[in-house]
Backbone bond lengths (Angstrom), bond angles and torsions (degrees), N, CA, C in turn:
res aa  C-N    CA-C-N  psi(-1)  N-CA   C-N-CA  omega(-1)  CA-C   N-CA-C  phi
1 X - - - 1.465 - - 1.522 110.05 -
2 X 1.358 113.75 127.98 1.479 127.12 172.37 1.709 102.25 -60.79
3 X 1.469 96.60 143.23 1.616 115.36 167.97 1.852 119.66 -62.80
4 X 1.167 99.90 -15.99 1.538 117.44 -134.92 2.364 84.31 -127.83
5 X 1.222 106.04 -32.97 1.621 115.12 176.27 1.569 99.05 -68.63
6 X 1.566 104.62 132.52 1.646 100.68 160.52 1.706 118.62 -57.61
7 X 1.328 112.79 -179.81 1.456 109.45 -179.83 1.285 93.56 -126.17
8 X 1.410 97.29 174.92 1.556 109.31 -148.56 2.035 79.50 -103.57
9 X 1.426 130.56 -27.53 1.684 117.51 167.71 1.557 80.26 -160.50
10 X 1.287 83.19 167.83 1.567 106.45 178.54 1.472 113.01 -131.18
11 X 1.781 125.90 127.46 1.212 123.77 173.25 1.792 111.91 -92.95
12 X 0.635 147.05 175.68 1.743 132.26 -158.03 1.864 95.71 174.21
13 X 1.888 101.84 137.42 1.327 84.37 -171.71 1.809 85.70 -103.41
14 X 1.228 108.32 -150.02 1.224 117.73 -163.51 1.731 115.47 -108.35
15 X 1.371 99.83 -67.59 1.659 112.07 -172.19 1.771 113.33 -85.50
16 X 1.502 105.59 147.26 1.719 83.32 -165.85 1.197 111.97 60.78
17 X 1.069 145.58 34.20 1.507 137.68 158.36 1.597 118.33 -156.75
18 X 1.643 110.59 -56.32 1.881 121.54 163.87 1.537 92.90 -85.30
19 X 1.100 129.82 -33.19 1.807 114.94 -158.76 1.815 85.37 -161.78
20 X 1.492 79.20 130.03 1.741 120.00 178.45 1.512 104.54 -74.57
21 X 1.578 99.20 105.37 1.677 112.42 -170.95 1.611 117.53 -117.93
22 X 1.221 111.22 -14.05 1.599 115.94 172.98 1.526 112.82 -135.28
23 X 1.627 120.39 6.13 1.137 102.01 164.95 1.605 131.79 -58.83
24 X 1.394 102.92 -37.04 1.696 109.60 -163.39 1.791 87.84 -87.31
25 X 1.322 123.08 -2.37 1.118 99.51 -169.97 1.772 151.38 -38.90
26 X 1.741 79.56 -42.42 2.113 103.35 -177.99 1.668 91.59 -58.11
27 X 1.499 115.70 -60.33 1.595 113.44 -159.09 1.521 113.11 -53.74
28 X 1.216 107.65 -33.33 1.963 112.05 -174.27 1.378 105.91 -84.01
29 X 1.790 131.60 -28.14 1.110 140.89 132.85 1.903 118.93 -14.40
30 X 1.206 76.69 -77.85 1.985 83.47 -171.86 1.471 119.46 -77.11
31 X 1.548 109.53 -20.56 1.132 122.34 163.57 2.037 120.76 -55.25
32 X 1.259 99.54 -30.38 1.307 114.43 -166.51 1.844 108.62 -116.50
33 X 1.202 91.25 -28.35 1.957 92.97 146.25 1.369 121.41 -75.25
34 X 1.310 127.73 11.21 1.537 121.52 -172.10 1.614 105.67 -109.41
35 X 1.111 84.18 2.52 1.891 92.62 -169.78 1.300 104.84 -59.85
36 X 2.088 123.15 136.07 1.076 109.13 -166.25 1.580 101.20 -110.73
37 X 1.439 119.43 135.45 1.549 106.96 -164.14 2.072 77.28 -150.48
38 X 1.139 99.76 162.86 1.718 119.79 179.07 1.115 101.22 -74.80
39 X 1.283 132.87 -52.47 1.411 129.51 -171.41 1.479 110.98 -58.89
40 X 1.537 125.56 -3.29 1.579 130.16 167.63 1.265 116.85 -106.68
41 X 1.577 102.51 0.60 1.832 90.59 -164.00 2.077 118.39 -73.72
42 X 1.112 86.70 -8.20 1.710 91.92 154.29 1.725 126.71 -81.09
43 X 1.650 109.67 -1.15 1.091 91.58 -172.24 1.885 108.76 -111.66
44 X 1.020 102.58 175.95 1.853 91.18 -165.55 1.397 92.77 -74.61
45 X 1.451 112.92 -174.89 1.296 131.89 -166.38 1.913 87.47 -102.36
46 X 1.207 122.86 119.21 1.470 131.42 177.24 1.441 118.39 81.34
47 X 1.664 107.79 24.23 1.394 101.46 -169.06 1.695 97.55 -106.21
48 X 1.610 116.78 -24.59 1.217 115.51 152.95 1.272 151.09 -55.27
49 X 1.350 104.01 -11.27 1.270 116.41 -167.97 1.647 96.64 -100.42
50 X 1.520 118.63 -31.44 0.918 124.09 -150.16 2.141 100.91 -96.99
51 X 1.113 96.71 -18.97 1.439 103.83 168.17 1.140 105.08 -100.92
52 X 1.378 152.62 -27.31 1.217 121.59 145.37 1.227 137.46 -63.44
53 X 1.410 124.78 -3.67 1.143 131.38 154.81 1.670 121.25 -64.75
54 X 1.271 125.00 -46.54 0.898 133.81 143.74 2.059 144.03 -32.19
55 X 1.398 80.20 -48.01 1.493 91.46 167.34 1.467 99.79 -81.51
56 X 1.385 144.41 -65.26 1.412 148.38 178.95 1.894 105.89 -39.18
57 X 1.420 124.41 -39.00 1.309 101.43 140.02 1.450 147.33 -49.46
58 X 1.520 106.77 -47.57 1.496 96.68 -168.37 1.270 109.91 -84.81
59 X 1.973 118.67 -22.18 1.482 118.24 170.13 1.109 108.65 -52.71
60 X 1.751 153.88 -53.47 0.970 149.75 -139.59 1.753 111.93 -108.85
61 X 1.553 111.10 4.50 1.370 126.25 179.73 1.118 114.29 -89.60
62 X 1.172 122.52 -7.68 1.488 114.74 171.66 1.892 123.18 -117.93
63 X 1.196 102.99 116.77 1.713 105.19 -164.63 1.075 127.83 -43.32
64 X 1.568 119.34 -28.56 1.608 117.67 -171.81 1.693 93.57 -90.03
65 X 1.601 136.23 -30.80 1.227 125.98 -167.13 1.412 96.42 -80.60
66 X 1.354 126.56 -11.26 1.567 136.48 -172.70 1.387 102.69 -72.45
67 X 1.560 98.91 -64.91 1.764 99.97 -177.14 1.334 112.42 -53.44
68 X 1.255 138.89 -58.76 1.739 160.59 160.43 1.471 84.53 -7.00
69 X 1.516 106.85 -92.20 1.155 106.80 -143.76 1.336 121.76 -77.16
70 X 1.283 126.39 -11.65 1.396 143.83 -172.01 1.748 99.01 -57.58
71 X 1.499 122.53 -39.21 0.907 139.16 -166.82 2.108 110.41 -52.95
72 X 1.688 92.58 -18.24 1.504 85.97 -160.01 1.490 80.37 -148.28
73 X 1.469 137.18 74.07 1.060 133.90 178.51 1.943 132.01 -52.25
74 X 1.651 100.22 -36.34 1.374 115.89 178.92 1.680 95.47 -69.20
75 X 0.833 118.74 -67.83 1.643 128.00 -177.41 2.010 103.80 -33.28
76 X 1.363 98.96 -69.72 1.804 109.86 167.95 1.265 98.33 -31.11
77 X 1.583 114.43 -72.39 1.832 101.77 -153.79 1.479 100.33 -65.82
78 X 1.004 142.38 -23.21 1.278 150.71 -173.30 1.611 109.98 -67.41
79 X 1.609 123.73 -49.24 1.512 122.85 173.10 2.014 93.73 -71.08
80 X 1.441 112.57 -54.38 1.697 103.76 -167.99 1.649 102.51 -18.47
81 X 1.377 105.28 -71.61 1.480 134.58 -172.60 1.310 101.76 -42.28
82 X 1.370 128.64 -68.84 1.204 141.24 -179.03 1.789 97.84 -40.17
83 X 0.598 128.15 -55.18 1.840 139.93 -166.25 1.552 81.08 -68.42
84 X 1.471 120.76 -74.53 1.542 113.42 -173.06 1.480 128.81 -25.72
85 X 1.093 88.63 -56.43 2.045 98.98 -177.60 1.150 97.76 -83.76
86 X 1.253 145.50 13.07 1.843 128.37 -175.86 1.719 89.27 -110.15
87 X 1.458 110.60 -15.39 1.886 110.59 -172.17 1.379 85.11 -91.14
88 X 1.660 138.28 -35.98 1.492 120.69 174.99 1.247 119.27 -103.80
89 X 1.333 108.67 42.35 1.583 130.52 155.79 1.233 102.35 61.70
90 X 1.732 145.56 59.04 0.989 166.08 -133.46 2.000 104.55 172.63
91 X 1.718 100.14 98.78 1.480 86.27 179.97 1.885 85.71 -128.00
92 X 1.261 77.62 98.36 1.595 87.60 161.48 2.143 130.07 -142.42
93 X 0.872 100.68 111.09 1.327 87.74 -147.68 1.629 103.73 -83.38
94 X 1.723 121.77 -15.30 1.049 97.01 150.51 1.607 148.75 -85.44
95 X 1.241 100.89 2.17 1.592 114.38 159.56 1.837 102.18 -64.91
96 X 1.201 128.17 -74.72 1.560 138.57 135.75 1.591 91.77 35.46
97 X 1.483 94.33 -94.65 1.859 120.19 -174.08 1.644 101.75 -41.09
98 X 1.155 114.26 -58.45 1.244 126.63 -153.27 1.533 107.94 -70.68
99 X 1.709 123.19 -33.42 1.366 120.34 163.73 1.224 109.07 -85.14
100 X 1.180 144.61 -28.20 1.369 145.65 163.52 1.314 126.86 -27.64
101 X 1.748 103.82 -69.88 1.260 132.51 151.33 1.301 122.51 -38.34
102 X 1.443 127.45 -34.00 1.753 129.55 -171.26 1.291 95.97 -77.17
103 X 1.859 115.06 -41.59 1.375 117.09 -162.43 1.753 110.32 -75.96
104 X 1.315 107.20 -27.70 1.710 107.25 156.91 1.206 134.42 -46.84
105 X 1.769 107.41 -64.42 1.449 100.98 155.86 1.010 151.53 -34.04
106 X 1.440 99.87 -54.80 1.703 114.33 173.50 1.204 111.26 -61.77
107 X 1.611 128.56 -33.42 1.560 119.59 -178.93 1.599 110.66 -73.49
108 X 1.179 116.95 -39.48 1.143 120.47 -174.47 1.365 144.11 -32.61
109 X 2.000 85.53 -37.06 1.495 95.99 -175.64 2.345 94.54 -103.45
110 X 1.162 120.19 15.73 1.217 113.91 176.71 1.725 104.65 -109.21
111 X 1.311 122.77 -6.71 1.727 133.26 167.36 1.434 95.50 -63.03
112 X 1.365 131.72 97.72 1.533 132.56 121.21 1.428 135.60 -103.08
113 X 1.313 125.31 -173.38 0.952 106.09 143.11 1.565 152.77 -61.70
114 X 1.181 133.83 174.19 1.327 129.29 179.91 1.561 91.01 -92.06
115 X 2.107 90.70 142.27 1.987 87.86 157.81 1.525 131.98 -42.32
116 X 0.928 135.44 156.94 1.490 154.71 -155.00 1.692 99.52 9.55
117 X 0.875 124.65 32.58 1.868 112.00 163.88 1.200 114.38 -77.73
118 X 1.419 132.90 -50.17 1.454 130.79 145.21 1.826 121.83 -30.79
119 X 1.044 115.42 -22.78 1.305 123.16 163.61 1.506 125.76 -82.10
120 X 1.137 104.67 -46.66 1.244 118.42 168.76 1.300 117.82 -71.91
121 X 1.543 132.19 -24.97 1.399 113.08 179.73 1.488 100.83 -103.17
122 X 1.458 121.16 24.77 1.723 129.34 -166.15 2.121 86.63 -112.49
123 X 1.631 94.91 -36.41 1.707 93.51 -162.85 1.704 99.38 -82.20
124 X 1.434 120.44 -32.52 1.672 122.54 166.09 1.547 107.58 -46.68
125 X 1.156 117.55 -67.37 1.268 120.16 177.63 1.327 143.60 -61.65
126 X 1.787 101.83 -8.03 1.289 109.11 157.75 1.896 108.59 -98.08
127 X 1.156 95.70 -9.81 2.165 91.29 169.63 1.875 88.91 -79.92
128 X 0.817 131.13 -51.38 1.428 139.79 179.94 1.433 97.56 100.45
129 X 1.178 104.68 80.21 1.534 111.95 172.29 1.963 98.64 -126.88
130 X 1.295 74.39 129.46 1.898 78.64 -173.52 1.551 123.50 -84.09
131 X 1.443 111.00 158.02 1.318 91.39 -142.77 2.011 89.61 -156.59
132 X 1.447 95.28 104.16 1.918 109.99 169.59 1.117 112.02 -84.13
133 X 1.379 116.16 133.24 1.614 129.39 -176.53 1.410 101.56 -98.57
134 X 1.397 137.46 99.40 1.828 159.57 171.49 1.149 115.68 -80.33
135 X 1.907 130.45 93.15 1.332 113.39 -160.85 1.447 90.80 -151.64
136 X 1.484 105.01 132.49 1.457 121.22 -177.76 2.108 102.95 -81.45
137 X 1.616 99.74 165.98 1.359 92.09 -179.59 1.478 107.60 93.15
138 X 1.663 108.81 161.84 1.723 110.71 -151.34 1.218 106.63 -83.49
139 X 1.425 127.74 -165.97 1.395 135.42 -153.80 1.802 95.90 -96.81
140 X 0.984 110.09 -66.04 1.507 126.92 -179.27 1.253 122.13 -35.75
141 X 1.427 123.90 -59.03 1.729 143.62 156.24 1.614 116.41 -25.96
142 X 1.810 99.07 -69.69 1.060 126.41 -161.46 1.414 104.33 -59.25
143 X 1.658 117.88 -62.72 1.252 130.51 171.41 1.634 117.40 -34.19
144 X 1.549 88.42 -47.80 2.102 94.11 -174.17 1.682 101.18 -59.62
145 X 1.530 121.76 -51.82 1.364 103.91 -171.18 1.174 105.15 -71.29
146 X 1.725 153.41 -44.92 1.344 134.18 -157.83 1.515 90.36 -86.14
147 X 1.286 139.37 -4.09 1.302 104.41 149.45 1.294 126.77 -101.63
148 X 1.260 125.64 -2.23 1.574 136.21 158.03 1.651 92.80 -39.50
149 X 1.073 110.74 -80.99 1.916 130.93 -161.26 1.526 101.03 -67.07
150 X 1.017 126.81 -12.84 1.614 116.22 177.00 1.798 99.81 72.24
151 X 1.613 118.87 43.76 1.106 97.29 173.60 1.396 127.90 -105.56
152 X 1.678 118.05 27.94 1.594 112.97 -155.40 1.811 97.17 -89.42
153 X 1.477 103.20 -14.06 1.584 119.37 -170.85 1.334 100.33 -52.80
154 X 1.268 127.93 -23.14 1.427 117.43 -143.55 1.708 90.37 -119.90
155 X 1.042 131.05 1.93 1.565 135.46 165.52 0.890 123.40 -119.78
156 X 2.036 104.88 142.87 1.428 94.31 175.91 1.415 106.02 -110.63
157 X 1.404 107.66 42.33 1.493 110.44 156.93 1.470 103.68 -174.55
158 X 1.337 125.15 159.63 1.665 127.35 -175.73 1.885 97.05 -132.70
159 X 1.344 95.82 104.86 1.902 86.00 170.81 2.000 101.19 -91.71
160 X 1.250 102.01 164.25 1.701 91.07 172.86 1.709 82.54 -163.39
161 X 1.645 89.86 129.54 1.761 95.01 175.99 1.690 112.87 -26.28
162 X 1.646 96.77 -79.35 1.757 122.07 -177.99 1.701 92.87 -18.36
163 X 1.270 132.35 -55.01 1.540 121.70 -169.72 1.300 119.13 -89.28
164 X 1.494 132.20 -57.16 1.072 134.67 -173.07 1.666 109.13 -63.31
165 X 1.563 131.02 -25.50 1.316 134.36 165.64 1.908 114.58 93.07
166 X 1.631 87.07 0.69 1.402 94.73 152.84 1.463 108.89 -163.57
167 X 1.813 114.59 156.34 1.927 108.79 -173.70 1.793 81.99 -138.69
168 X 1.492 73.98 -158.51 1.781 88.20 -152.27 1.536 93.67 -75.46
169 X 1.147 129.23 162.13 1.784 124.82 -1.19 1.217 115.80 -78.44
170 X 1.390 140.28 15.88 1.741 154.67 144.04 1.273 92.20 -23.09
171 X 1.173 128.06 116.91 1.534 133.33 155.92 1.289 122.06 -47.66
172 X 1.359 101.41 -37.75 1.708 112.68 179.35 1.413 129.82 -52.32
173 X 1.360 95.78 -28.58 1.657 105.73 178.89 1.411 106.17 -82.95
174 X 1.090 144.92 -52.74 1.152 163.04 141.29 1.772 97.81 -7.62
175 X 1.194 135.04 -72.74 1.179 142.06 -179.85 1.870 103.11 -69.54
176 X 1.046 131.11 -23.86 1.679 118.90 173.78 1.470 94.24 -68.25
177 X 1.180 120.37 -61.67 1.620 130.97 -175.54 1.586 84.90 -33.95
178 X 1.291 132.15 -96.22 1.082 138.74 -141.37 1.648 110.42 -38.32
179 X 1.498 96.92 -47.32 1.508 115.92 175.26 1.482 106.61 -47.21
180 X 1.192 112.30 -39.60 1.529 105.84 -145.33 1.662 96.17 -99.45
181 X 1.556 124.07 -31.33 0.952 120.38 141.14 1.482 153.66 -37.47
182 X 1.944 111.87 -33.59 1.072 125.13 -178.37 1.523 119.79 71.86
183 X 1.203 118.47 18.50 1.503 114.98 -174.92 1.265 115.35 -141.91
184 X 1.356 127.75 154.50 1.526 131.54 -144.22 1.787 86.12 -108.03
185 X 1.603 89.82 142.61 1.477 135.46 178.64 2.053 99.07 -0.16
186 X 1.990 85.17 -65.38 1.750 107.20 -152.35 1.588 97.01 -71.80
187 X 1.310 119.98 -19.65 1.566 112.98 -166.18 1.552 105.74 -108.37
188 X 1.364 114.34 31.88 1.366 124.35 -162.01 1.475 112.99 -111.10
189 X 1.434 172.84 -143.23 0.953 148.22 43.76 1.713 130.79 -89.78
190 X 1.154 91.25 145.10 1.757 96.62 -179.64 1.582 101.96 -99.67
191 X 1.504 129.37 126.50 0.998 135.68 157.50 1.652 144.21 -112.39
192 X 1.425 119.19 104.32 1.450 114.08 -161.06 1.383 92.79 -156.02
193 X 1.995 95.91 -174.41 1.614 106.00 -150.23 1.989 87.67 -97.51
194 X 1.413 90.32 -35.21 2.204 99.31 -162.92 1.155 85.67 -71.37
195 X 1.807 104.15 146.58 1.624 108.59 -173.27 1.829 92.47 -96.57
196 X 1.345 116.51 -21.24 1.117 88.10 -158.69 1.763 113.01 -99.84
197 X 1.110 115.69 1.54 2.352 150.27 155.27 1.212 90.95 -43.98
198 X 1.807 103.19 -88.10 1.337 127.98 -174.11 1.363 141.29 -85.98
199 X 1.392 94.85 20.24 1.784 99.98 175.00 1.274 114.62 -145.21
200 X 1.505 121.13 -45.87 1.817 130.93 179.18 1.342 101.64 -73.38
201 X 1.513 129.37 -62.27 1.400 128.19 -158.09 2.031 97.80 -72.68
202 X 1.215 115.38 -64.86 1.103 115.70 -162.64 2.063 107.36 -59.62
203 X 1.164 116.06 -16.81 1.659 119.22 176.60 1.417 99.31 -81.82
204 X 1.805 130.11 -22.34 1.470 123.71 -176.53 1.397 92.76 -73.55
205 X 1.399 131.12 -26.45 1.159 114.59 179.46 1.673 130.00 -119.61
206 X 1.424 93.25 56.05 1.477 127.40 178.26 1.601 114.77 56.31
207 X 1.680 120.20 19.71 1.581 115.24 -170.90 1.975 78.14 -93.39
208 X 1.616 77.07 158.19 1.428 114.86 173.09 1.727 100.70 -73.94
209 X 1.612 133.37 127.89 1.406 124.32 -168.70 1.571 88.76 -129.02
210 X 1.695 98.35 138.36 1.186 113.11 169.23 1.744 111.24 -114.65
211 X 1.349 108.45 139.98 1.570 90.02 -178.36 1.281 83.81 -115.65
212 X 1.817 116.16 153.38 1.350 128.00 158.31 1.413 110.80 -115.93
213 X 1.529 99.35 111.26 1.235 116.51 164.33 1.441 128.94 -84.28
214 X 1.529 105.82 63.83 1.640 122.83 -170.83 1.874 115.62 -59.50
215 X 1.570 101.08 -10.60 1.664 105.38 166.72 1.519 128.98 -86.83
216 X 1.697 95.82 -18.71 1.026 111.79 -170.31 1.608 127.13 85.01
217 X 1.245 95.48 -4.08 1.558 103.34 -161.34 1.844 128.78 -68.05
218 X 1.402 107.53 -13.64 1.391 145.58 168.59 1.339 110.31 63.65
219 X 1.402 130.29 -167.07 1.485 112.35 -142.59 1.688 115.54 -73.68
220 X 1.007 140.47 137.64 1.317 117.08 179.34 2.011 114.53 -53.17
221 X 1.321 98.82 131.86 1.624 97.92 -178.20 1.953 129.94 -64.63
222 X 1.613 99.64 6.01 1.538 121.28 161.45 1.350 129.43 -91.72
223 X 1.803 124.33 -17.38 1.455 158.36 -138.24 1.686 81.28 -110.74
224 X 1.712 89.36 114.28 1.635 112.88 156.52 1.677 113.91 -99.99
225 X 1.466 98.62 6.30 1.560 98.67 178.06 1.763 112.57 -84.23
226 X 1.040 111.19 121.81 1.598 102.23 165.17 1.455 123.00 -118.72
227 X 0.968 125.90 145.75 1.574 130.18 -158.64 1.480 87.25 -106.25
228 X 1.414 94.44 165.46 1.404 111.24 171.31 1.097 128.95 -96.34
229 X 1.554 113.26 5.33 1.667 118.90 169.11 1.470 96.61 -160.29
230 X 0.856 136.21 131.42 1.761 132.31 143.66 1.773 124.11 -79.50
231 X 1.001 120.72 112.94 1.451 141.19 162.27 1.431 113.44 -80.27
232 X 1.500 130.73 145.18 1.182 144.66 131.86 1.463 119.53 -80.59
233 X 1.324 123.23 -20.30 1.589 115.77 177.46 1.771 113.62 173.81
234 X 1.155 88.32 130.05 1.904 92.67 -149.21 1.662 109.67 -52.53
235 X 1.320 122.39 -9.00 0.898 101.43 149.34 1.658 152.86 -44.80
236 X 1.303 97.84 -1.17 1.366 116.02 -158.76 1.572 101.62 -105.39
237 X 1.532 130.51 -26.21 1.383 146.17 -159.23 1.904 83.24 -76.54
238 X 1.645 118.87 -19.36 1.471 87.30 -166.58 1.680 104.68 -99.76
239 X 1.637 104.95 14.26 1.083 112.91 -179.42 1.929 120.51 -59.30
């Protein structure tokens, strides 16, 4: 299948890809590590932010604690944190809650969409090319942003880990899409930001993989995965 050929449906994930979910992340991060409370006044000025940065790596580095916890995100940022202040000898877990919680807020209102992705899944749907929305993460979350954005219009089906009881890299989800789409593997495309969701698993099973690299940051220089197109922003797929 040509890069440049329409597809016969398109599976498309959600976060990082229709709506910008970890760009603003570090700033609402450090913003909400700056909080000034007694129970820190031993600790340096940026040394919190910077071990929870740290811990929020290694919590989220391992795949099975990934899938687990993804499920209950407020709760997650809440242990990250919790782990943070117990390495700067601070075990308090409602302080924990309380920076956790700041860092929610603050993200909350920086989750939109990306420029023209709303365009782009308005211009698919007027070629009438059909189009499943594939999105890891719980039922509750997921639901609030595609109905924040008005995006259920544009599918004729919504899988979301939290419901179906398994998400990607599960092959299975990948294959309901297909089902629900009606169209074979090669005339398909899968589009997302994770190379290895949206590019390794879905190419074992002959779909065409687009990765969007909405950071720009380009392939990591360790990555034996190669996609079959690179994007900066789906506007570009109608190129």
């Amino acid at each position: 299948m040509s890069e440049n050929s329409p597809p016969g449906g398109i599976l498309i994930d959600l976060d990082d890809t229709i709506i910008s979910y970890s760009a603003f992340a570090e700033p609402c991060w450090e913003k909400a590590c700056s909080i000034s409370d007694d129970r820190l006044k031993h600790v340096a000025p940026g040394k919190l932010y910077e071990t929870v940065s740290d811990t929020r790596n290694w919590f989220w580095s391992d795949p099975e604690r990934h899938r687990i916890n993804r499920q209950n995100m407020r709760l997650s940022q809440q242990r990250v944190v919790n782990h943070a202040l117990q390495k700067l000898g601070v075990d308090d877990w409602d302080l924990a809650t309380c920076i956790a919680d700041r860092f929610i807020d603050e993200r909350k209102n920086t989750i939109l969409p990306f420029p023209g992705a709303i365009e782009t899944l308005n211009a698919f749907q007027n070629l009438q090319v059909p189009m499943v929305l594939v999105t890891n993460g719980a039922s509750v979350p997921q639901r609030e942003k595609i109905s924040r954005f008005g995006l259920q219009k544009y599918f004729s089906a919504i899988f979301i880990e939290g419901e179906c009881g398994y998400g990607k890299p599960d092959k299975r989800i990948y294959l309901d899409g297909l089902k629900v789409l009606g169209t074979e593997p090669d005339q398909t495309w899968m589009v997302g930001d994770n190379l290895d969701w949206e590019v390794r698993v879905p190419q074992e099973l002959g779909i065409f993989s687009i990765w969007n690299d909405a950071l720009g940051q380009g392939l990591p220089e360790d990555t034996d995965i190669m996609p079959d197109r690179i994007i900066k922003s789906l506007s570009q797929l109608l190129l």
